[in-house]
PAZAPA-4460 file (N, C-alpha, C; in steps of 0.05 Angstrom, whole numbers, plus 32768, in hexadecimal, padded with zeros to 4 digits):
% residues 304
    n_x    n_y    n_z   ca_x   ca_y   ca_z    c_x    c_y    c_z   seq   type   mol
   8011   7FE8   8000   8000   8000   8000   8012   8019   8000     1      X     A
   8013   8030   7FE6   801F   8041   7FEF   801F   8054   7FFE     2      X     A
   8030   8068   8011   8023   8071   801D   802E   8098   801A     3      X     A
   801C   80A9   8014   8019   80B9   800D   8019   80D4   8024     4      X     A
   8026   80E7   8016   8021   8100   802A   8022   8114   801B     5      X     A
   8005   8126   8024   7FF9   813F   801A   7FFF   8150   8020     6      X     A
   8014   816A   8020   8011   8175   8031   800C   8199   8029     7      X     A
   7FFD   81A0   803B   7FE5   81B7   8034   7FC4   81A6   802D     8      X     A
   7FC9   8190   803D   7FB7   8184   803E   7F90   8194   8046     9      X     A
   7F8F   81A9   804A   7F7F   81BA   805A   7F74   81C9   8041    10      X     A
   7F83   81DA   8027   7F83   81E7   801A   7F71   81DA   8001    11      X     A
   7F6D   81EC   7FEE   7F58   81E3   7FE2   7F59   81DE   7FC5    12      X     A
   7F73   81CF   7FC7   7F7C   81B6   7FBA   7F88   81A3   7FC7    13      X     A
   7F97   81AB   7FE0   7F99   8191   7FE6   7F8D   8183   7FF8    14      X     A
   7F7A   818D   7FFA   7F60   817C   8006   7F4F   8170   7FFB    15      X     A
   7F40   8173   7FDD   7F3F   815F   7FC7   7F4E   814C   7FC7    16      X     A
   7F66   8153   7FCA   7F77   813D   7FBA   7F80   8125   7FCA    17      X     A
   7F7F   812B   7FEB   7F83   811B   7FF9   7F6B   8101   7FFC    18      X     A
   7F51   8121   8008   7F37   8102   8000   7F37   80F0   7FE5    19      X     A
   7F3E   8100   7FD0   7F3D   80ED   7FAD   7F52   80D9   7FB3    20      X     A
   7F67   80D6   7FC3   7F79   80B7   7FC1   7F75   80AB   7FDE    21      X     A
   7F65   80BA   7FFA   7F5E   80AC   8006   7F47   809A   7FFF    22      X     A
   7F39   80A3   7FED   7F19   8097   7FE2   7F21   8078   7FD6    23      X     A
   7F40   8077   7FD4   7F4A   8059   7FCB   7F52   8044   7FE0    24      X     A
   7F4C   803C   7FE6   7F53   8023   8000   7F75   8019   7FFC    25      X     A
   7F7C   8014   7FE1   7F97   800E   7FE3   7FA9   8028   7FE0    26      X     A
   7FA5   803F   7FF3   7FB9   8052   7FFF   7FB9   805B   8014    27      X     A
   7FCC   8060   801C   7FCF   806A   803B   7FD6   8084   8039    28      X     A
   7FC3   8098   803F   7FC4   80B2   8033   7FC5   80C4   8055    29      X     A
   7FE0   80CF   8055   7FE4   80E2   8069   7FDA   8106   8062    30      X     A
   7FD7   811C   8073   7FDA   812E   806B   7FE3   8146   8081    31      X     A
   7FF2   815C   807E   8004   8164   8095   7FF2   8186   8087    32      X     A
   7FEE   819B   809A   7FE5   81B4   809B   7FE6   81B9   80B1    33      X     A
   7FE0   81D2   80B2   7FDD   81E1   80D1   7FBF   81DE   80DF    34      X     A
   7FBA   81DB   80C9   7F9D   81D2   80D1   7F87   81EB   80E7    35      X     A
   7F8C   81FC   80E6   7F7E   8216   80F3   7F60   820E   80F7    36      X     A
   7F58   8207   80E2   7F33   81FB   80E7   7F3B   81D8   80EB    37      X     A
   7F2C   81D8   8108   7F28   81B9   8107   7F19   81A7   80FA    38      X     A
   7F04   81C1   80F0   7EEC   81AA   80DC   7EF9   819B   80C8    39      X     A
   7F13   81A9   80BC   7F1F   81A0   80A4   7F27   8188   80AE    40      X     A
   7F3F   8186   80B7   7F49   817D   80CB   7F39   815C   80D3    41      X     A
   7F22   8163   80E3   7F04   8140   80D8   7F05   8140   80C4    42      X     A
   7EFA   814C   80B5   7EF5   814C   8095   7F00   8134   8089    43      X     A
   7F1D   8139   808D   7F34   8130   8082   7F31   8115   808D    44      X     A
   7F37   810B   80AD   7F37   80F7   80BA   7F1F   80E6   80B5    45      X     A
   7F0C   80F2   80AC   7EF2   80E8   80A6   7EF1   80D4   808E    46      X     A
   7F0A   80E5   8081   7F09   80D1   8062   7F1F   80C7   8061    47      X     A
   7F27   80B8   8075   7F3D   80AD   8074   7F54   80B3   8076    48      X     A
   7F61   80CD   8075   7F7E   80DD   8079   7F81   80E0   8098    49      X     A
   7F9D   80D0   809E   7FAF   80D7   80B0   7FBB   80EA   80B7    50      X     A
   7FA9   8108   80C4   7FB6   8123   80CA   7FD1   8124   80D8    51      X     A
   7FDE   8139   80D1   7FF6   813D   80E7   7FF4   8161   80E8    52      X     A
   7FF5   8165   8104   7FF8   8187   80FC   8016   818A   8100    53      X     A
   8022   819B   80F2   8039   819E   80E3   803E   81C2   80D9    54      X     A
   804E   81D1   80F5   805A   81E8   80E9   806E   81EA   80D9    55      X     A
   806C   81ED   80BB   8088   81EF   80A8   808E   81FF   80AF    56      X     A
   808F   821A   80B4   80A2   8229   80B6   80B9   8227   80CB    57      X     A
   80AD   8217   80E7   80C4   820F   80F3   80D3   81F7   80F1    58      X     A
   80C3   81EC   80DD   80CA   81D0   80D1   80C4   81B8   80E7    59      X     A
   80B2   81BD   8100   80A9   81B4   8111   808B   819C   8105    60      X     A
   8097   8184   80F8   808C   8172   80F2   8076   8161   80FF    61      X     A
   8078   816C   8114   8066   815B   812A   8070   8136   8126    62      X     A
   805E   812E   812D   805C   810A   8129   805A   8105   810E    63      X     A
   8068   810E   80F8   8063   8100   80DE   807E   80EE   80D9    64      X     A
   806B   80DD   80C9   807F   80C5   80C2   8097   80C5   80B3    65      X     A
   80A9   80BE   80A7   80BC   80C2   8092   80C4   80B1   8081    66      X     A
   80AE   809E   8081   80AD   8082   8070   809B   8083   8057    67      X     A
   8095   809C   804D   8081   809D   8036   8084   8095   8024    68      X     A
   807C   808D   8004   807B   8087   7FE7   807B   809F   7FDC    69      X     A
   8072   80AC   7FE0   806B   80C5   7FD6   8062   80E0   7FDE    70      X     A
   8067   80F7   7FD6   8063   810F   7FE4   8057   8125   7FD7    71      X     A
   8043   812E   7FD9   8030   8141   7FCE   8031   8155   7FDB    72      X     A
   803F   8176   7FCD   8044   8186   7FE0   8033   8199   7FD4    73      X     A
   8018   81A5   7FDC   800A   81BB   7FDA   7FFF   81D1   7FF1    74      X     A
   8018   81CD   7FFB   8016   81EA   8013   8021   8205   8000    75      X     A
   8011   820B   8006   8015   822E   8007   800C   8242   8019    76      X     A
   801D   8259   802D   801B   8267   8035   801D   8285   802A    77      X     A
   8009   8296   802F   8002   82AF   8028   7FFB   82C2   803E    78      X     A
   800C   82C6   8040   8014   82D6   805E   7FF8   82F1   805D    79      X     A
   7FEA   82FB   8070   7FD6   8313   806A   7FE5   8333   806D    80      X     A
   8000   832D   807B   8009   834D   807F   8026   8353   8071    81      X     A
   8021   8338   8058   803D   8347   804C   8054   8339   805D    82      X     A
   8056   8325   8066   806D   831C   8077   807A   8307   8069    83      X     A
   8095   8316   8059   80A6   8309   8049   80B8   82F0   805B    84      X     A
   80BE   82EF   8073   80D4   82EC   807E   80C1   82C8   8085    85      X     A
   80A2   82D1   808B   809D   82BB   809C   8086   82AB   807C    86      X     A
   8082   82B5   805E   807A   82A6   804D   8092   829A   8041    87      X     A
   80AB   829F   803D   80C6   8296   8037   80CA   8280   8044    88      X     A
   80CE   8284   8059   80D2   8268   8074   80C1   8252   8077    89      X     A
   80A3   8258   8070   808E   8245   806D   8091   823C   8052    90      X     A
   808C   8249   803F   8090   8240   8022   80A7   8231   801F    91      X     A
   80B8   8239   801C   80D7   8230   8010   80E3   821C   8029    92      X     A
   80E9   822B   803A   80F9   821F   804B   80E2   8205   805B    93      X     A
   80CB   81FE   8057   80B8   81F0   805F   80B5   81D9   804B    94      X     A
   80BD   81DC   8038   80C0   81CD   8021   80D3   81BF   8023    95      X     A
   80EE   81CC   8029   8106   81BE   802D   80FF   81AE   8046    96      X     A
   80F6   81B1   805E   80F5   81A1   8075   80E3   8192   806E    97      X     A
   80CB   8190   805D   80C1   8173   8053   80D3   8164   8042    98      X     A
   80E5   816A   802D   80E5   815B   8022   8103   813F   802F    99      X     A
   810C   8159   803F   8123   8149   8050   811A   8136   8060   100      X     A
   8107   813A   8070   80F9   8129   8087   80EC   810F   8070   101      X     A
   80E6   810F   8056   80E0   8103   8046   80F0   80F3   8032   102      X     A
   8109   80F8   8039   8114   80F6   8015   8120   80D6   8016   103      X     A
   8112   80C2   8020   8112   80A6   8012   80FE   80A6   8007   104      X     A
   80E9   80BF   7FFD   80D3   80B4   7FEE   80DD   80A8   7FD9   105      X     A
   80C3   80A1   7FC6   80C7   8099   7FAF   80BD   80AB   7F92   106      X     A
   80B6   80C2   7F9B   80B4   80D4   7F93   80A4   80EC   7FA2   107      X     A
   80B0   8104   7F96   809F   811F   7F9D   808D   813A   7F89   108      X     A
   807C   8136   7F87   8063   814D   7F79   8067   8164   7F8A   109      X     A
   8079   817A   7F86   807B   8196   7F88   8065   81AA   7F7A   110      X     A
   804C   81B8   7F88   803F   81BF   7F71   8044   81DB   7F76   111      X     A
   8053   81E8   7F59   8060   8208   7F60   803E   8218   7F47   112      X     A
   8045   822E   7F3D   8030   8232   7F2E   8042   823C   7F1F   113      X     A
   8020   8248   7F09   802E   8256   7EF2   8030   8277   7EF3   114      X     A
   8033   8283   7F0B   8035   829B   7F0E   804C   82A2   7F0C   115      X     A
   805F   8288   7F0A   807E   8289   7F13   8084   829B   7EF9   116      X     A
   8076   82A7   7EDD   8082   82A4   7EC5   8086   82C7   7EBF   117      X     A
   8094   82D0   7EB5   809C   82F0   7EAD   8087   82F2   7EA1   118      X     A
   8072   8305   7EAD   8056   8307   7E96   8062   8313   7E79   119      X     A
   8058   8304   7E67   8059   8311   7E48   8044   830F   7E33   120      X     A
   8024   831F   7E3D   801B   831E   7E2C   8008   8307   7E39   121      X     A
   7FFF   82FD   7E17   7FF0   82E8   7E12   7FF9   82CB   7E0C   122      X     A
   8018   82CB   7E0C   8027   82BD   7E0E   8021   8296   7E15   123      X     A
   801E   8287   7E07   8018   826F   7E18   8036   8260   7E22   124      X     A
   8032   8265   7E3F   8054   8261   7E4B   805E   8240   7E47   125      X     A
   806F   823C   7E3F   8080   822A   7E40   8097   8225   7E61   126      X     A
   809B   8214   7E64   80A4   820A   7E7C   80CB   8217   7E77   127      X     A
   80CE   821C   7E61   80EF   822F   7E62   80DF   824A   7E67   128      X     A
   80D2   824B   7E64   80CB   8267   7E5D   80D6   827D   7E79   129      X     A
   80E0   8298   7E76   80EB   82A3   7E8F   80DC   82A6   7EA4   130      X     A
   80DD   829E   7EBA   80D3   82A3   7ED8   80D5   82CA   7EE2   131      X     A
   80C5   82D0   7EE8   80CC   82F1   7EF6   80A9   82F2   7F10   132      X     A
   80AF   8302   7F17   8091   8312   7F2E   8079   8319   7F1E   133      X     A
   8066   8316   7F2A   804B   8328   7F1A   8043   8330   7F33   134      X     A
   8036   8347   7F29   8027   8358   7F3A   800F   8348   7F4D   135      X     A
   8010   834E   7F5C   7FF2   8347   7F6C   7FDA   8357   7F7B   136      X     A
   7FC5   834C   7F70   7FB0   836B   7F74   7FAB   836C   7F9A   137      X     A
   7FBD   835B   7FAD   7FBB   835E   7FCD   7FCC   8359   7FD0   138      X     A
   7FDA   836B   7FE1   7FED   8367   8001   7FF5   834E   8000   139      X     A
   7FDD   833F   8006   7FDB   8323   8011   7FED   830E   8000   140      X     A
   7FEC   8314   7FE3   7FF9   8307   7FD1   8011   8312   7FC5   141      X     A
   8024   8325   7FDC   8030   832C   7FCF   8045   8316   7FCB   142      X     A
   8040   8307   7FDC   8068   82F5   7FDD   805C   82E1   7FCB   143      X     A
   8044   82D9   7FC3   8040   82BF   7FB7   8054   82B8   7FA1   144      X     A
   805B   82CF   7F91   806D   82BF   7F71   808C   82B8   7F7F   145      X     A
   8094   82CF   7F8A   80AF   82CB   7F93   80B6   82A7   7F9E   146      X     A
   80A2   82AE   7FB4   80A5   828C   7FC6   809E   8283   7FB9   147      X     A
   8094   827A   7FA0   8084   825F   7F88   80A0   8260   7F7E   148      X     A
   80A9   8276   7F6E   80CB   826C   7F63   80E9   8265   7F7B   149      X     A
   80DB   8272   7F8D   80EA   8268   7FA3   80ED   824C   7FAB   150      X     A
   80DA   8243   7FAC   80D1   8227   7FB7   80D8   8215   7F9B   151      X     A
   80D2   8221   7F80   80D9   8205   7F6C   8100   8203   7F78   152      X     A
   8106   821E   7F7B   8133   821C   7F7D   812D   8208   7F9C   153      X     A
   8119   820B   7FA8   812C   81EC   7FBF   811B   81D4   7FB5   154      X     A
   8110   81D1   7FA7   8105   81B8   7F9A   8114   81AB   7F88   155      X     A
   8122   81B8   7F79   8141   81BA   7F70   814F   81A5   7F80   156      X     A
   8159   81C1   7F92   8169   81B6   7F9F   816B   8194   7FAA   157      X     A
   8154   819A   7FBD   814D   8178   7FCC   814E   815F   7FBA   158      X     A
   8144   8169   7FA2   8143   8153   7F88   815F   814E   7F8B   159      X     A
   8173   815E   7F87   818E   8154   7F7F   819F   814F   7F99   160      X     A
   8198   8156   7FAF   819F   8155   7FC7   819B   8139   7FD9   161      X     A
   8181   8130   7FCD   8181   8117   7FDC   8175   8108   7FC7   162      X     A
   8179   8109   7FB2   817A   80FA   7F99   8156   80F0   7F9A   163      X     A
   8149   80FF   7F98   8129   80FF   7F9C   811F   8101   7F89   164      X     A
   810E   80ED   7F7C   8103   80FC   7F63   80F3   810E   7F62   165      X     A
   80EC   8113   7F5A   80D5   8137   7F57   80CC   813A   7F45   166      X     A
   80B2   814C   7F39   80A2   8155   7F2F   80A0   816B   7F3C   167      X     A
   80A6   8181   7F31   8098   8198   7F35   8080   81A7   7F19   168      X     A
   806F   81AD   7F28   8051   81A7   7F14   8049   81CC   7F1A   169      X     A
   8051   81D1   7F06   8042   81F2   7F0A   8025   81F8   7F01   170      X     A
   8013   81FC   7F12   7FFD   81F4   7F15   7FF3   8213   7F0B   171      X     A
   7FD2   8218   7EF2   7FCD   8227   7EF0   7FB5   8230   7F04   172      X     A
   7FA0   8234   7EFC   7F86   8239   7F0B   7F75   821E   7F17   173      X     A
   7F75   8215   7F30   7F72   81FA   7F2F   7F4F   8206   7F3E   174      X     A
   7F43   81F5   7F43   7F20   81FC   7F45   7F13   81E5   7F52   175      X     A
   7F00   81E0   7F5B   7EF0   81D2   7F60   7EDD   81D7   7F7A   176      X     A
   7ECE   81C3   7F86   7EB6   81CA   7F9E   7EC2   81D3   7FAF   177      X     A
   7EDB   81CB   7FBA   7EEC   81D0   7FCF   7EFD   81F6   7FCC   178      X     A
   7EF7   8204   7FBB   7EFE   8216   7FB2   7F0F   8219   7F99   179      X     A
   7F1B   8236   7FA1   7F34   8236   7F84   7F2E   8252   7F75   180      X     A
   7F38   8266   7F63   7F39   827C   7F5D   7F1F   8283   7F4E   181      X     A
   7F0A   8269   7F40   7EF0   826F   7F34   7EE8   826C   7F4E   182      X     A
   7EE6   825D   7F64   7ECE   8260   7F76   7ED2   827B   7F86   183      X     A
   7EE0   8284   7F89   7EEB   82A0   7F97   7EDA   82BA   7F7F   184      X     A
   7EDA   82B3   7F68   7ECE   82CD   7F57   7EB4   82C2   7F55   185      X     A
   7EA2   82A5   7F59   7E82   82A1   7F59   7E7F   82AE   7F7A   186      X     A
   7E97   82AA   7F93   7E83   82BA   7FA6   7E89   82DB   7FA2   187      X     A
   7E9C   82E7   7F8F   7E9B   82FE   7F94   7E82   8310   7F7F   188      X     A
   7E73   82FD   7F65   7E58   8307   7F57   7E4C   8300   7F6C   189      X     A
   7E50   82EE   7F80   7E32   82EC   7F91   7E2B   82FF   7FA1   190      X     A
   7E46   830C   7FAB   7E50   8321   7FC1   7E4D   8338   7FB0   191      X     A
   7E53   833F   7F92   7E48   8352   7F7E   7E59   8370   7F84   192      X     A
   7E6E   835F   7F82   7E8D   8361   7F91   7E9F   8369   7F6D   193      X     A
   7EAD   8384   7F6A   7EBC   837E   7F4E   7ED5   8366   7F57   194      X     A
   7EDC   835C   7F37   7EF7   8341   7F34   7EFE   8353   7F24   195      X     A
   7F1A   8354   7F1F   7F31   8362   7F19   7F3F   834D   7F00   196      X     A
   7F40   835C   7EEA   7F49   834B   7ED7   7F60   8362   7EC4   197      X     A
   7F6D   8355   7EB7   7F86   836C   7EB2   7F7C   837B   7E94   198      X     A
   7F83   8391   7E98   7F82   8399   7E7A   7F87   8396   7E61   199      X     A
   7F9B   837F   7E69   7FA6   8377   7E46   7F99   835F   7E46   200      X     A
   7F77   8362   7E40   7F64   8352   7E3D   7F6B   833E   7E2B   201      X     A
   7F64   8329   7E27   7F53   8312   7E3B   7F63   830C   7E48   202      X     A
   7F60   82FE   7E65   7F7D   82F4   7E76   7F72   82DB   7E74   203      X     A
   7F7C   82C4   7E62   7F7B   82B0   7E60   7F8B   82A3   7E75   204      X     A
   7F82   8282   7E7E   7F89   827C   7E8D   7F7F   8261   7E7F   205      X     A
   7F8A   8247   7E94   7F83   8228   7E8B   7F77   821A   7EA2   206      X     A
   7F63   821F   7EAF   7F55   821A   7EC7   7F4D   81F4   7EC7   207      X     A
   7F60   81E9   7EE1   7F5B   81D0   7EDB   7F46   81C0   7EF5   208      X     A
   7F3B   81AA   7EF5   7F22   81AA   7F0E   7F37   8192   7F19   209      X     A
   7F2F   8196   7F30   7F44   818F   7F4C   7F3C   8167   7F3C   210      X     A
   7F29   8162   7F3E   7F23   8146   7F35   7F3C   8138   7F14   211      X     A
   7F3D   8151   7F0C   7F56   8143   7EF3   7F6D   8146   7F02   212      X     A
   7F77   8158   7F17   7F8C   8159   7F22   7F8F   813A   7F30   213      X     A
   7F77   8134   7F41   7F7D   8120   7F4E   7F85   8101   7F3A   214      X     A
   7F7B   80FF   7F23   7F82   80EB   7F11   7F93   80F7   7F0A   215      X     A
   7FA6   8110   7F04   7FB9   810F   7EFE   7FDC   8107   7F0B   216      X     A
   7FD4   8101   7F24   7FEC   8109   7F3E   7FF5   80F3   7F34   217      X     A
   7FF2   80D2   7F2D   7FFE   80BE   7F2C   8019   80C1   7F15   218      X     A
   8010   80CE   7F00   801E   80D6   7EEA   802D   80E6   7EEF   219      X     A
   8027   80F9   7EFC   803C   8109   7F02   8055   8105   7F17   220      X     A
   804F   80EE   7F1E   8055   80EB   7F3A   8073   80D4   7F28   221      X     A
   806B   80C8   7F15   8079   80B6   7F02   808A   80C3   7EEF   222      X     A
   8089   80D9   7EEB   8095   80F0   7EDF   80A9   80F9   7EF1   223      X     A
   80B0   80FC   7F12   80C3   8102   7F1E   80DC   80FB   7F10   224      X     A
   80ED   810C   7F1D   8110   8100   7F0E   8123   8115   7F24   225      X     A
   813A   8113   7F1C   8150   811F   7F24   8162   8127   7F0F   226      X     A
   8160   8139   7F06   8154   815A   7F0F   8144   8153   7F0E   227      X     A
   812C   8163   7F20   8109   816B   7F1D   8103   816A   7F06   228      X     A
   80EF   815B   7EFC   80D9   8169   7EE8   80CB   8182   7EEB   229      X     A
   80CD   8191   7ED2   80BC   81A9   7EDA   80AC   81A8   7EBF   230      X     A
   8091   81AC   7EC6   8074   81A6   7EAE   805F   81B8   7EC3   231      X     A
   8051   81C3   7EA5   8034   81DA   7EB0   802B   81BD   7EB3   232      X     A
   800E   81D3   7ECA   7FFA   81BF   7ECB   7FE2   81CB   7ECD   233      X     A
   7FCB   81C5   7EB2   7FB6   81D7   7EB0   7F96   81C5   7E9E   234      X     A
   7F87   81D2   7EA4   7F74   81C4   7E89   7F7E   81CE   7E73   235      X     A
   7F71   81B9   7E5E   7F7F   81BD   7E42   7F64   81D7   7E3A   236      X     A
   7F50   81DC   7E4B   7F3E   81F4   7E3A   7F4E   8210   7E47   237      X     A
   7F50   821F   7E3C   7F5C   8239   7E3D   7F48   8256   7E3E   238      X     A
   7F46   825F   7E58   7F2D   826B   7E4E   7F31   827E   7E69   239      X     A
   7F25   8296   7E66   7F25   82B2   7E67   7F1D   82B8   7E8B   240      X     A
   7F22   82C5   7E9C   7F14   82CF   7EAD   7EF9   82D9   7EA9   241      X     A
   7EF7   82F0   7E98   7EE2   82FA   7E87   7ECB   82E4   7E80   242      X     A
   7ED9   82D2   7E6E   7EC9   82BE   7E6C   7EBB   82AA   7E7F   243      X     A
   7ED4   82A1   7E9B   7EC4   8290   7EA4   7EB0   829C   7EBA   244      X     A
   7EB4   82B2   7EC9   7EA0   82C5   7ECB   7E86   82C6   7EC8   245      X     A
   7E91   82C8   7EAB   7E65   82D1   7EA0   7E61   82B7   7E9D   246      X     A
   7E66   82A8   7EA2   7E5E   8285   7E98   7E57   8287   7EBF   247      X     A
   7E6C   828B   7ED2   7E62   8288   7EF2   7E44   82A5   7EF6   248      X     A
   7E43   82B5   7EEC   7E28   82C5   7EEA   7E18   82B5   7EE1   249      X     A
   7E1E   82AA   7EC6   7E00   829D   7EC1   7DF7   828A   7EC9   250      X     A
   7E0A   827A   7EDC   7E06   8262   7EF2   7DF5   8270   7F0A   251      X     A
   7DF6   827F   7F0B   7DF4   8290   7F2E   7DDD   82A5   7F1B   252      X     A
   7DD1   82AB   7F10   7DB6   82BB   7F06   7DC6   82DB   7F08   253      X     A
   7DEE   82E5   7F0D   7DEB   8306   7F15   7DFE   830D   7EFA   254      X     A
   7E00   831F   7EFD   7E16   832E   7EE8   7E32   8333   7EF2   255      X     A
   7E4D   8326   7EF2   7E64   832A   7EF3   7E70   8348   7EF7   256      X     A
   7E79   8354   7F02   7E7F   8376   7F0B   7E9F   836A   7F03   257      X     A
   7EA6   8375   7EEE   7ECB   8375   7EDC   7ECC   838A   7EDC   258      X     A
   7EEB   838C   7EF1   7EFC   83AD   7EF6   7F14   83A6   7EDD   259      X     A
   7F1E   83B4   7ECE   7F3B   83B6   7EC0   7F4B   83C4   7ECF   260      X     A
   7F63   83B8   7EDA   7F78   83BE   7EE1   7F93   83B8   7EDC   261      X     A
   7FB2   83BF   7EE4   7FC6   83B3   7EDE   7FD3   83A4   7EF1   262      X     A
   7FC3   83B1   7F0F   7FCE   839F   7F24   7FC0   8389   7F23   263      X     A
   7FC3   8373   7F1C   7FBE   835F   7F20   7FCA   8344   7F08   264      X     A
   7FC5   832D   7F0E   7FD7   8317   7EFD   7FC7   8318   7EE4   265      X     A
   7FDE   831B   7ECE   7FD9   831D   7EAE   7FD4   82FC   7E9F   266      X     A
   7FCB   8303   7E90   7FC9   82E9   7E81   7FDC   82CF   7E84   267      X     A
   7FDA   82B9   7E8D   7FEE   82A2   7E8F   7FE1   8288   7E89   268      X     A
   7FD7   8288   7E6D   7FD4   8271   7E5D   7FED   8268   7E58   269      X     A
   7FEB   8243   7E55   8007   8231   7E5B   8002   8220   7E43   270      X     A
   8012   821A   7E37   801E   8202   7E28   8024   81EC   7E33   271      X     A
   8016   81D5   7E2F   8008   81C2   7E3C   801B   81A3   7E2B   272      X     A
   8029   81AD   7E1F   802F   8192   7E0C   8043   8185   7E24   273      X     A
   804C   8184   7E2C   8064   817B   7E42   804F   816D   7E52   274      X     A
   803A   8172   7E61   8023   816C   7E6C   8015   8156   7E63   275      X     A
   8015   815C   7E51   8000   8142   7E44   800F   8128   7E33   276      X     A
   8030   812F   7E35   803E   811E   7E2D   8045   8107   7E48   277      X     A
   8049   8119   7E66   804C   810E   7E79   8028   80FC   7E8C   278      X     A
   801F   8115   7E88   8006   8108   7E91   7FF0   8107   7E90   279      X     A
   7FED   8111   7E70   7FD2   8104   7E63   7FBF   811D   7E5B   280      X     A
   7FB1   8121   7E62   7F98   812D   7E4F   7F7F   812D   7E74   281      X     A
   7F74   8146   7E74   7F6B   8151   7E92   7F4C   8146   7E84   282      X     A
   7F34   813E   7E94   7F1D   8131   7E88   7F06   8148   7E8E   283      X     A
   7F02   815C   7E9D   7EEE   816B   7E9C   7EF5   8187   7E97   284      X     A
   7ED7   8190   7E86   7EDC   819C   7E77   7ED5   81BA   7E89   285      X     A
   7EE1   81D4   7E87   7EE1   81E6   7E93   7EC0   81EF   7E9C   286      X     A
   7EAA   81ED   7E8A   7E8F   81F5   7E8D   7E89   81DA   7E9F   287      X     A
   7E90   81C7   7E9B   7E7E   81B3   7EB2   7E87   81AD   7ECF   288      X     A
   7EA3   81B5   7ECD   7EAF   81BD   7EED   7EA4   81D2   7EF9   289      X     A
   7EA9   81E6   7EEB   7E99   8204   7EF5   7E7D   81FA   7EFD   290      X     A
   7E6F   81F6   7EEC   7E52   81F2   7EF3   7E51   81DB   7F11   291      X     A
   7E5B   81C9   7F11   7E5C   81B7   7F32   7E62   81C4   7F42   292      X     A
   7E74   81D8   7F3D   7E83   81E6   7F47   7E69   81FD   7F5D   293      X     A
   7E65   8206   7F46   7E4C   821A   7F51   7E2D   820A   7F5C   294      X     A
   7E2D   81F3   7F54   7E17   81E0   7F60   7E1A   81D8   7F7A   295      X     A
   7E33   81DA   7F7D   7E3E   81C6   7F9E   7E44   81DF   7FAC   296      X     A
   7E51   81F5   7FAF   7E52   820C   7FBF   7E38   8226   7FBC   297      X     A
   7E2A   821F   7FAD   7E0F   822F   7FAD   7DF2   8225   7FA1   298      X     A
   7DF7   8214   7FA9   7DDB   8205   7F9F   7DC5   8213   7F9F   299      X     A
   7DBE   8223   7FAF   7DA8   823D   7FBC   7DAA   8246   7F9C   300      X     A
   7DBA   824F   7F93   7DBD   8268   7F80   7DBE   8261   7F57   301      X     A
   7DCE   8240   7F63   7DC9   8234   7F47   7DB8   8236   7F39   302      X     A
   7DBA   823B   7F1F   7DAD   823A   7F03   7DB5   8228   7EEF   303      X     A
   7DAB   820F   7EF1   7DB7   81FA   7EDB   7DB0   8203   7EC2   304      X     A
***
């Protein structure tokens, strides 16, 4: 039985992803967070995952094991006041203390994103393509790009350091019931709240539903090496803020409120061929995720 560890297990992908391979009897699926809400926390235990609460930033592991198959790392910290010193140390340096406390796995899934990329345009990024900062429309997000390219250089590292295989999977817009950047803009039409989209219209993006991610992890996970793999990871439909928007209005009966601005993240549609050479082809299609999507977090409000 292999045995697996999630970690950002709490977050809203990797809490999908832990119940989707706990839901299999032949895995032994761990998951480590801070766990702040306890409901998550049952949630989790409920479906089978073996919690550990686990401060990365002090690298204070609690009771976790160091005998794993495999390691699924989807923590991310986003500090609310701008605190470079203590999202650096959680991110990066939290990464390195998993993967050390870890590294007889048999492989490791690093998931960095695609913010990591020098905005250019309309550009569909390629995985050489240059890494730089993008703007962020909050405070809250300011350290996110830095620590995402931060965190792939010690994923690097550990790969070659303790001869670990890796995957690092730069993840675009990921989505589903459990949240994600479309469920955040269906509660802000509900809230009738403006979303912020950039001026060098359309900001395409490749929005993938947490359920292809979870059939995708095995593949990717087979894809590790030394050096890291590095491959986007997105749906193969390509489609617009703008767009998916008025498609979440017409789910929800309101009209979408779109501000144009420059503070905020520019277009980062991905080139997917590396992706689908490693792990296949994603199975749902952007309009039928969205729509579950909006059926399961607002049922009250749904419009099939």
């Amino acid at each position: 039985m292999p045995k697996t560890l999630v970690v950002g297990a709490s977050g809203s992908v990797g809490f999908p992803l832990a119940v989707a391979l706990a839901s299999d009897a032949a895995h032994d699926v761990w998951g480590v967070a801070r766990f702040s809400d306890p409901t998550t926390k049952d949630e989790l235990e409920g479906a089978n995952v073996h919690c550990v609460v686990a401060d990365l930033r002090s690298g204070d592991l609690g009771a976790l094991p160091d005998d794993f198959d495999y390691v699924l790392n989807f923590s991310t910290v986003k500090s609310t006041d701008n605190d470079w010193d203590a999202d650096l140390d959680t991110n990066v340096g939290g990464l390195g203390f998993v993967m050390h406390h870890c590294r007889r796995a048999r492989a490791v899934l690093h998931c960095s994103s695609t913010n990591v990329y020098k905005a250019n345009g309309h550009r569909a990024f390629q995985e050489t393509d240059p890494l730089g900062d993008t703007p962020r429309p909050t405070a809250a997000m300011a350290t996110y790009t830095i620590c995402k390219i931060a965190s792939e250089a010690m994923a690097r590292y550990c790969a070659r350091q303790y001869n670990l295989p890796t995957t690092i999977a730069r993840l675009n817009v990921p989505y589903g019931e459990h949240g994600g950047w479309p469920a955040a803009h269906a509660d802000m039409i509900l809230a009738g709240k403006s979303i912020a989209v950039h001026t060098n219209a359309p900001s395409l993006f490749n929005p993938i539903h947490t359920d292809d991610l979870a059939a995708m992890v095995p593949r990717m996970l087979e894809a590790a090496a030394v050096p890291a793999t590095v491959v986007n990871w997105g749906g193969d439909d390509a489609v617009s803020i703008e767009e998916w928007c008025a498609y979440l209005g017409a789910l929800l009966g309101m009209e979408p409120v779109l501000t144009s601005t420059n503070d905020v993240v520019q277009s980062t549609q991905i080139d997917l061929t590396k992706m689908h050479q490693l792990a296949g082809h994603p199975s749902v299609h952007w309009k039928d995720g969205m729509r579950r999507m909006v059926a399961h977090r607002h049922p009250d409000r749904y419009r099939p």
